[in-house]
N, C-alpha and C positions, 0 to 999 in steps of 0.2 A: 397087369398091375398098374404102373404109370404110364403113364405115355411119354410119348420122345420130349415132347418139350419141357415137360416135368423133367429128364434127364439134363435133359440142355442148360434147363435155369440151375439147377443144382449145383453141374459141372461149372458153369462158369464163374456164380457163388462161390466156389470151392478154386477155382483158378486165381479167380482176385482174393481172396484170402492169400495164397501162397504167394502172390505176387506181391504183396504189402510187407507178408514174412518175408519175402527174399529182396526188399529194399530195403525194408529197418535193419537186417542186418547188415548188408553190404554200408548203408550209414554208417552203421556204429565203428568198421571198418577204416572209410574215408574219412569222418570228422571225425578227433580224437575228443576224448570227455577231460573238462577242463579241473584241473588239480592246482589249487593254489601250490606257490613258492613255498617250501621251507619259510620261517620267518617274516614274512608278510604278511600284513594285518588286515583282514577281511573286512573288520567294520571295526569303526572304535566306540565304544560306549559315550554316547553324550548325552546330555542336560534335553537336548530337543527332542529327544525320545528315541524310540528304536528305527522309526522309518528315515533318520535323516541321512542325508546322504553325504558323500564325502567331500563335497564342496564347504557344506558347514563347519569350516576352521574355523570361524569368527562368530563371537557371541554373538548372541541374539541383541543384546543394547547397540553396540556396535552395527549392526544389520540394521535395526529398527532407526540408527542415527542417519544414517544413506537413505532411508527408504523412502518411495516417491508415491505418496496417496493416489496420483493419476493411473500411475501402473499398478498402483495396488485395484484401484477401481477397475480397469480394464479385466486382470486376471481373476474377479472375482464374477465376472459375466458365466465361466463355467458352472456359478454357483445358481444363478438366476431359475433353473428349471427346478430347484428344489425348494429354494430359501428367497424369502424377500429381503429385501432392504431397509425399506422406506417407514418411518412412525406409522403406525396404526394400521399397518396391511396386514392383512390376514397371512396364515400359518401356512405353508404348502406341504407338501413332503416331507419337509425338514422348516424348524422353525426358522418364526422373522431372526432377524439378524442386526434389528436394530437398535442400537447397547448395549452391547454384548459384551466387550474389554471390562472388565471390573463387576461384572454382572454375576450374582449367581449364578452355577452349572444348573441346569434342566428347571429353569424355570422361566421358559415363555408361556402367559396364559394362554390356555386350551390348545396345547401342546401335548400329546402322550409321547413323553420320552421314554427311552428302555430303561430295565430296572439299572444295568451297568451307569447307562449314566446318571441314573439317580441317586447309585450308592456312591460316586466318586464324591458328591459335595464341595464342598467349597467355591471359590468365585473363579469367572474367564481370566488368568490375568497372561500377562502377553506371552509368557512361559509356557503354559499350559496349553493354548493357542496354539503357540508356534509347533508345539509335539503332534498336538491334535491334529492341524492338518498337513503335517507331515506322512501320517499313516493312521489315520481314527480307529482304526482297528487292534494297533499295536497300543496308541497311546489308553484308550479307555476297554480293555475286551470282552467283547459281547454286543457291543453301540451298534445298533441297527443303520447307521451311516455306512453304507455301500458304496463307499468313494476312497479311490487307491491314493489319494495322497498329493500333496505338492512335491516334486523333488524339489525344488530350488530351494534354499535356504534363504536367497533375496526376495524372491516372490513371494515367501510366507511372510516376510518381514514387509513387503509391502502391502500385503491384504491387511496386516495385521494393524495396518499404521491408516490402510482404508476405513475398515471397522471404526476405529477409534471416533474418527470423525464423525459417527453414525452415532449421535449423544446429544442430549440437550446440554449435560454436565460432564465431559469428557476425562475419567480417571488419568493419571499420571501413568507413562511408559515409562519404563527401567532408563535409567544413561548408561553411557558407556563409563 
C-alpha cells in the first residue's frame, strides 16, 4: 500500500500535532487566564472614542493646549506610506491629508472612500480626529483604513495640532 516513508511523514505529522496539544495545554496550566478585579473598571467610556486608552484622563482641548506640531510632524511619518501631506500631491492609499481639521469627511478629490465613511458626513473636527485615529475602526465601522490606532492620547493631540498647520486658512481648535 504505502511505503515507509509515507508512514514516517504521517507519523511525525501526527507527533507534532500531539506535541503542540501537549504544550497548549501544559500552558493553560502554567500561565493562569487573566480575570479582571471585582470592581475595577476595564475601560471607561469617553468622548475620544472606543480605542482610547487609559492615559486619556485629560480632554482633548487641554491635550491639544500642550501639544507640540514638531512631534506631531514626527509621529505622523508612520502615516507617509499611505497618505501625503503636502498641497496638490496626489492621493496614495489613503487620501492627501492636506486640510483636513475643519474639512469635510470623505471628500479629497479623486479619492474612493468607503461607503462607512461617506455615510458618517459631516466635517474633520479635532474631536472626531482625535477618535479617528485612536482606533479608525471603532471610531467609523466598516472604514477601509487598516491601521490599529494611536494609543497615546498626547500624540494624537500632536498630530492633530500637526494637520492643522497643513491649511492655507487654518480652522480654530477647541480651548481648554
Amino acid at each position: 500500500m504505502w511505503g515507509k516513508g509515507t508512514n514516517n511523514f504521517l507519523g511525525a505529522i501526527l507527533a507534532a500535532l500531539w506535541l503542540l496539544w501537549g504544550v497548549n495545554t501544559a500552558a493553560d496550566y502554567v500561565i493562569p487566564t487573566f480575570e479582571p478585579v471585582k470592581g475595577e473598571e476595564v475601560a471607561a467610556a469617553t468622548p475620544q472614542g472606543a480605542g482610547a486608552a487609559k492615559e486619556d484622563v485629560q480632554p482633548l482641548p487641554v491635550r491639544l493646549a500642550t501639544a507640540d506640531v514638531e512631534k506631531g510632524k514626527t509621529a505622523a511619518k508612520k502615516c507617509v506610506s499611505c497618505h501625503s501631506f503636502e498641497k496638490g500631491q496626489a492621493n496614495k492609499v489613503g487620501p492627501n491629508l492636506y486640510d483636513t481639521v475643519g474639512s469635510p469627511v470623505a471628500d479629497a478629490p479623486g479619492f474612493a472612500f468607503s461607503d462607512a465613511l461617506k455615510k458618517k458626513g459631516g466635517t474633520w473636527t479635532a474631536e472626531d480626529l482625535d477618535a479617528f485615529l485612536a482606533k479608525p475602526s471603532a471610531a467609523v465601522p466598516g472604514t477601509k483604513m487598516a491601521f490599529a490606532g494611536v494609543a497615546s492620547g498626547q500624540e494624537r493631540a500632536n498630530i492633530i495640532a500637526y494637520l492643522h498647520t497643513l491649511s492655507d486658512s487654518p480652522k480654530a481648535l477647541p480651548k481648554p
